[in-house]
N, C-alpha and C positions, 0 to 999 in steps of 0.2 A: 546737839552732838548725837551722834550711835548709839545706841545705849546694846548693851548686851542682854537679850533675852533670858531671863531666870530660867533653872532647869525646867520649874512648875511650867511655866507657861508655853514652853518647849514641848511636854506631855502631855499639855493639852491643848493645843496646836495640832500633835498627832492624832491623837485620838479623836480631835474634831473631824482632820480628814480621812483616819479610817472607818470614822464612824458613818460618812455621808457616803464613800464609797463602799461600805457595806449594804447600806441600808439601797441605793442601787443597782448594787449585787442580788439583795432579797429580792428587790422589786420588778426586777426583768429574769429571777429563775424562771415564774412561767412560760414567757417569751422562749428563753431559752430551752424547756424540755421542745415545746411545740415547735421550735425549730429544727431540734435536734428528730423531732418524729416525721418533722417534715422529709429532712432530708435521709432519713432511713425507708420509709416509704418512698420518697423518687427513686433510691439505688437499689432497692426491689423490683420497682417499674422500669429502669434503665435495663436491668437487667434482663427481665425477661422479654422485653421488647426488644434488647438487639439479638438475645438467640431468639425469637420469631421473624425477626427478620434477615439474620444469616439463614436460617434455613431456607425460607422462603426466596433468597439472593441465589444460595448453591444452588438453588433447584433452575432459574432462570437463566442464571449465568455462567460462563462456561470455564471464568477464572474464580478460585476459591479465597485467590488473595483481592482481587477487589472486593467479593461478598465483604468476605472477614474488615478487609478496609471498611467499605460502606457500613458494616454493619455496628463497629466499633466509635463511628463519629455521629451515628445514630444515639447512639446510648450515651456520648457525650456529653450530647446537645439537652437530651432528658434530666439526666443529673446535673448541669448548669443551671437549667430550668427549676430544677428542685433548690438549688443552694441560693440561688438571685432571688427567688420565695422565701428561703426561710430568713437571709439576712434584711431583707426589708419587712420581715414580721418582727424583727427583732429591733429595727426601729435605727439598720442603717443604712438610707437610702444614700446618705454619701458615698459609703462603702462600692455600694453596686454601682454608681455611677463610676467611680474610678475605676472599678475593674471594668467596665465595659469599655472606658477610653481606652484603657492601657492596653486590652486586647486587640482594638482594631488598631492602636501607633505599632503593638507588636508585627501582627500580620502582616501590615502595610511593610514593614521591616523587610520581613522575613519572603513576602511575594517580589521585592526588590531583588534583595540577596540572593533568592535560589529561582527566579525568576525560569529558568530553563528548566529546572528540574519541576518546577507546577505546571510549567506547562503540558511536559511530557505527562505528567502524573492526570493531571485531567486529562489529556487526549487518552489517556488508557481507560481509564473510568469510563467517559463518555462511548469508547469503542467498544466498553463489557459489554453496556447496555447495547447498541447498537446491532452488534456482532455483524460485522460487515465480514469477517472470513472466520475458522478457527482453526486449532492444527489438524496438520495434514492436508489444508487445500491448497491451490496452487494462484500466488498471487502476482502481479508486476507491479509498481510502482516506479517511474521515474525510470534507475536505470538497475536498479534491483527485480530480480526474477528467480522466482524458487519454490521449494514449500515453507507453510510453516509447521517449523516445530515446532515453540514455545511462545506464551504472550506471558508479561507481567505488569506490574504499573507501571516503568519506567520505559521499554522498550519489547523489541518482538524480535526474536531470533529466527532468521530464513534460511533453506539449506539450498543453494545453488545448485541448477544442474549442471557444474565443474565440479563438484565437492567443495564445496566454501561454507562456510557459516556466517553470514552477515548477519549483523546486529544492529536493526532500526529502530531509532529511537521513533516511540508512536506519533507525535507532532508531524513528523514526515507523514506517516500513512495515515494520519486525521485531515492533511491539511488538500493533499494531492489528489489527483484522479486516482485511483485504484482498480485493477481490474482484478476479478476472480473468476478465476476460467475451471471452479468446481463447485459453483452453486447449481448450476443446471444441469449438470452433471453430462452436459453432451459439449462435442468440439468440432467445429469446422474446419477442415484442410482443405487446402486449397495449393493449387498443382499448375504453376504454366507451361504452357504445351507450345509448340510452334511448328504450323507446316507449309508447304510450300505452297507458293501463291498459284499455281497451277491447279491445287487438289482441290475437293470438293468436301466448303465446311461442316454442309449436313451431316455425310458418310464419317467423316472422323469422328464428328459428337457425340453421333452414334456408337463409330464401333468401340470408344472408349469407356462409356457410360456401361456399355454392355458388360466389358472386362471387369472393371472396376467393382459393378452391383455384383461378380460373383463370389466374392471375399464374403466372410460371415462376420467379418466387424465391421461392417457399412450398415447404420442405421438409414431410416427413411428413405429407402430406396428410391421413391417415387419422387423424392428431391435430388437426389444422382443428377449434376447435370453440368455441360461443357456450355461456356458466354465465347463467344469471338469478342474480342477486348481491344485491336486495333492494326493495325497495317505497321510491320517491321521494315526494314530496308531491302531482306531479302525473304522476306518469309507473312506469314498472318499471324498474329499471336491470338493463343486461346485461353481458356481458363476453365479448371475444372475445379467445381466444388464437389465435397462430402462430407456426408455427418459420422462422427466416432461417439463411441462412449467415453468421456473423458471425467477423470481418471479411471483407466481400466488398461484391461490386457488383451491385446500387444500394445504395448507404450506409444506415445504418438511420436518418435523418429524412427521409429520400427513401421509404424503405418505409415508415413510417408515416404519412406525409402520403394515399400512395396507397391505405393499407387505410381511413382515416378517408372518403377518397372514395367506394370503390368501397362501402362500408357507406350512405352517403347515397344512391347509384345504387341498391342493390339493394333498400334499401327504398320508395325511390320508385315503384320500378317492380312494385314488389308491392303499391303503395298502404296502406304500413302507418306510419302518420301519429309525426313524430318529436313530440311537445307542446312547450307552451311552457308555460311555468309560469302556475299558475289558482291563484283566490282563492275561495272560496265565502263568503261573507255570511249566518251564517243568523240572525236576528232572532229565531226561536221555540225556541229552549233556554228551558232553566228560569231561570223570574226573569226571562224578555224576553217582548218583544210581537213578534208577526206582523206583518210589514212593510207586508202588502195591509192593513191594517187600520188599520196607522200612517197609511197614506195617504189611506184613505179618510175617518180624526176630523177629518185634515189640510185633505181638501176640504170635509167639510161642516159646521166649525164654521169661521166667518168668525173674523178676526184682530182686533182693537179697532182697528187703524187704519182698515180697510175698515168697522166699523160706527160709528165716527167720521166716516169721511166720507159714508157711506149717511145720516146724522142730517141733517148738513149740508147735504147735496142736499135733502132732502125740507122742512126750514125754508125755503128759500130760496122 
């Protein structure tokens, strides 16, 4: 049968196990302080490694929120490094195993769930470092074209030349071709021109190159230059390149409105005629008739109505 434990043996029953988890307690204090000095000295080093290394981020990079980002999962990763030290001096290697499981089932979680939002978040990280443009240059992507204004971890605000503000999220401009048409800080225009197939292509290329190099926003003069590009219907087509400072001043629709003119001036004054689109009519290919000919069975066979009414006149 059960027997009911006397108080005595009740009391010492306790006292046996608070006396074994005492004597445990004593026996791992000094476990315990050097754990505890452990991890006061990592969060020292945490410390001043992630301000060494936000400073060292600000200075490289051109966003303050990625530095501070980077420089904050830096000093993380030190003081984990100090605690996963001090709990396996302490003699709990189970401990740290389980937290290291439960950290990567969380991530794994948490890269599922917000799966878009990491990915953006690295393509921004990855484009700090990179710096493939920064504000204020003029970039296209896709079907987005504009400057930038702002980059952050999650996305990049563009200001269209409509006035718009697009907002791309970075995975777009990590993943896509990208152009930045202000890292070289120069820009090509380019002008088609058309003249008539009678004129002479030298004298045009000429007299437009001439026009053109005496603007004082045309770089590289000695690259000024007109290509014959191919045979129109009614016309030659040409092509004129030139170099701008881009971005600068006069804006490049303002330079090109002025090369489109000064090419209509130079050829006017050279008298070298722009066409207008022509039709030719020819009536004498194979299997047709001659036109003068059409016209002439035209005049001189009368119609039935006119010698219908020639009949008529002459009864009367």
């Amino acid at each position: 049968m059960f027997s009911i434990p006397s108080i005595s043996d009740a009391e010492k029953l306790i006292e046996e196990k608070l006396g074994g988890w005492f004597d445990v307690v004593i026996s791992h204090i000094p476990n315990f302080i050097v754990a505890v000095i452990i991890v006061i000295l990592f969060s020292m080093l945490a410390r001043f490694a992630g301000n060494l290394m936000k400073n060292l981020l600000r200075r490289s990079l051109d966003s303050k929120q990625i530095a501070d980002l980077m420089a904050s999962i830096f000093k993380v990763l030190i003081l984990s490094v100090g605690v996963f030290i001090a709990l396996d001096f302490m003699g709990l290697k189970g401990t740290v195993t389980s937290l290291l499981a439960g950290a990567g089932i969380v991530g794994l979680a948490i890269g599922f769930a917000f799966q878009d939002m990491t990915e953006n978040l690295i393509a921004g990280i990855a484009m700090g470092i990179r710096k493939p443009f920064k504000p204020g240059d003029v970039i296209k992507t896709d079907d987005v074209f504009g400057s930038v204004h702002s980059i952050n971890l999650r996305n990049t605000l563009i200001e269209s030349f409509y006035g718009q503000q697009i907002l791309v999220p970075n995975k777009i401009l990590f993943r896509n071709v990208l152009r930045n048409y202000s890292t070289l800080g120069v820009r090509r225009i380019e002008v088609p021109v058309r003249i008539s197939l009678t004129e002479d292509i030298e004298k045009a290329a000429n007299v437009i190159v001439d026009k053109i190099n005496q603007f004082e926003f045309v770089i590289r003069q000695d690259e000024t230059a007109v290509y014959a590009e191919s045979f129109g219907d009614s016309s030659i087509n040409l092509l004129l390149w030139f170099w701008i400072k881009y971005p600068g001043e006069p804006d490049f629709m303002t330079v090109r409105h002025k090369g489109v003119v000064a090419v209509q001036q130079a050829l006017n004054e050279a008298d070298i005629r722009i066409p207008f689109p022509i039709r030719s009519l020819d009536f004498g290919v194979k299997g047709g008739e001659n036109l003068d000919a059409i016209i002439s069975n035209k005049v001189s066979t009368p119609s039935a109505d006119q010698e219908g009414a020639d009949g008529s006149t002459a009864n009367k």
